[in-house]
C-alpha positions as CSV (number, residue, x, y, z in Angstrom):
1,X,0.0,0.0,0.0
2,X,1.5,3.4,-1.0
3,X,1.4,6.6,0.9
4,X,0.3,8.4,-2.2
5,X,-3.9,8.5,-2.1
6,X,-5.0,7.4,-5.5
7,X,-7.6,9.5,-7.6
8,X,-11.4,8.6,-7.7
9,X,-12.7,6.8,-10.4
10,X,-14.0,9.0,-12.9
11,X,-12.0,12.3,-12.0
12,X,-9.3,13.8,-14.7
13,X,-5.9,14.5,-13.1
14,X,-6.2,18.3,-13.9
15,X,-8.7,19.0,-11.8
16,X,-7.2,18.4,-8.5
17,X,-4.6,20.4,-6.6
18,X,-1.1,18.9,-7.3
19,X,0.1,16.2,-4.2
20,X,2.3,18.8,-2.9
21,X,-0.2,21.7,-2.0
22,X,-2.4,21.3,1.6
23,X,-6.1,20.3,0.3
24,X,-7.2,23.1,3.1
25,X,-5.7,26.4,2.7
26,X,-3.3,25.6,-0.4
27,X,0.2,26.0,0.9
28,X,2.9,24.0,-0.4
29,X,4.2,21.5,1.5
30,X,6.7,18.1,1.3
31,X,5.4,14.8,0.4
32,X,6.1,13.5,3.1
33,X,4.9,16.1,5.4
34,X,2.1,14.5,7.8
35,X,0.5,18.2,8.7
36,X,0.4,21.4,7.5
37,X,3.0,23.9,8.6
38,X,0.2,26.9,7.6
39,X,-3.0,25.3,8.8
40,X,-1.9,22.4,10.8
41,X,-4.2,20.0,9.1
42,X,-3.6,16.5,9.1
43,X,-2.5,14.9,6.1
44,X,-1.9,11.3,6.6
45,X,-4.0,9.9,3.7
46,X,-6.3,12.5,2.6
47,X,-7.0,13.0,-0.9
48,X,-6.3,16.3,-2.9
49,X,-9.0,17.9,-2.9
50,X,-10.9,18.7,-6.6
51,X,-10.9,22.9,-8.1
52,X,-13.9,24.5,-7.2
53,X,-14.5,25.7,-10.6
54,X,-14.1,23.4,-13.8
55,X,-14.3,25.0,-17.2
56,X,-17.6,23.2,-18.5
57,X,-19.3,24.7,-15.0
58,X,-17.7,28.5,-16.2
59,X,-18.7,28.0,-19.6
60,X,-22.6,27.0,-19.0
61,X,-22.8,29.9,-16.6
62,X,-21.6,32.1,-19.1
63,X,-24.3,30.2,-21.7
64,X,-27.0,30.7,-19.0
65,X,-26.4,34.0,-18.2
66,X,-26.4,35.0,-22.5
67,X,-29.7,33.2,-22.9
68,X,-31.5,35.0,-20.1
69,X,-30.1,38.0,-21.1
70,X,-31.4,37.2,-24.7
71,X,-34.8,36.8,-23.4
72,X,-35.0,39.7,-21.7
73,X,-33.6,41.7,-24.4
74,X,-36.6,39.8,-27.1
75,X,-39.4,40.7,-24.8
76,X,-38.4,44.4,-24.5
77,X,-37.9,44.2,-28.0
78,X,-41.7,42.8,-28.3
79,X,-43.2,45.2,-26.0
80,X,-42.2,48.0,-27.8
């Protein structure tokens, strides 16, 4: 058994933080290194965390956010 916690199934490597950053407040730290110097989290087999923000999740916001605004737009548009 490795010290290194394996990805979830399912999950693409870019969207976690890289092994060497704490999964709480992002500060770099050692392999090796069971808590954080920063936070003072444990890190004895925990996981890197996933981003917050993935780029389909930005770009259907942005999607979203154009189709209301072309609704609006079409019933003003209309009511005149």
């Amino acid at each position: 058994m490795s010290a290194v916690p394996e990805q979830p199934d399912g999950f693409e490597s870019e969207r976690f933080l890289a092994p060497g950053e704490c999964p709480l407040c992002g500060t770099p730290v050692a392999d090796v290194t069971e808590r954080c110097p920063e936070c003072g989290m444990d890190l004895a087999g925990v996981p890197p965390r996933p981003v917050a923000y993935s780029r389909t999740a930005i770009v259907l916001t942005i999607v979203g956010f154009a189709i209301v605004y072309l609704v609006i737009l079409l019933a003003v548009v209309v009511d005149s």
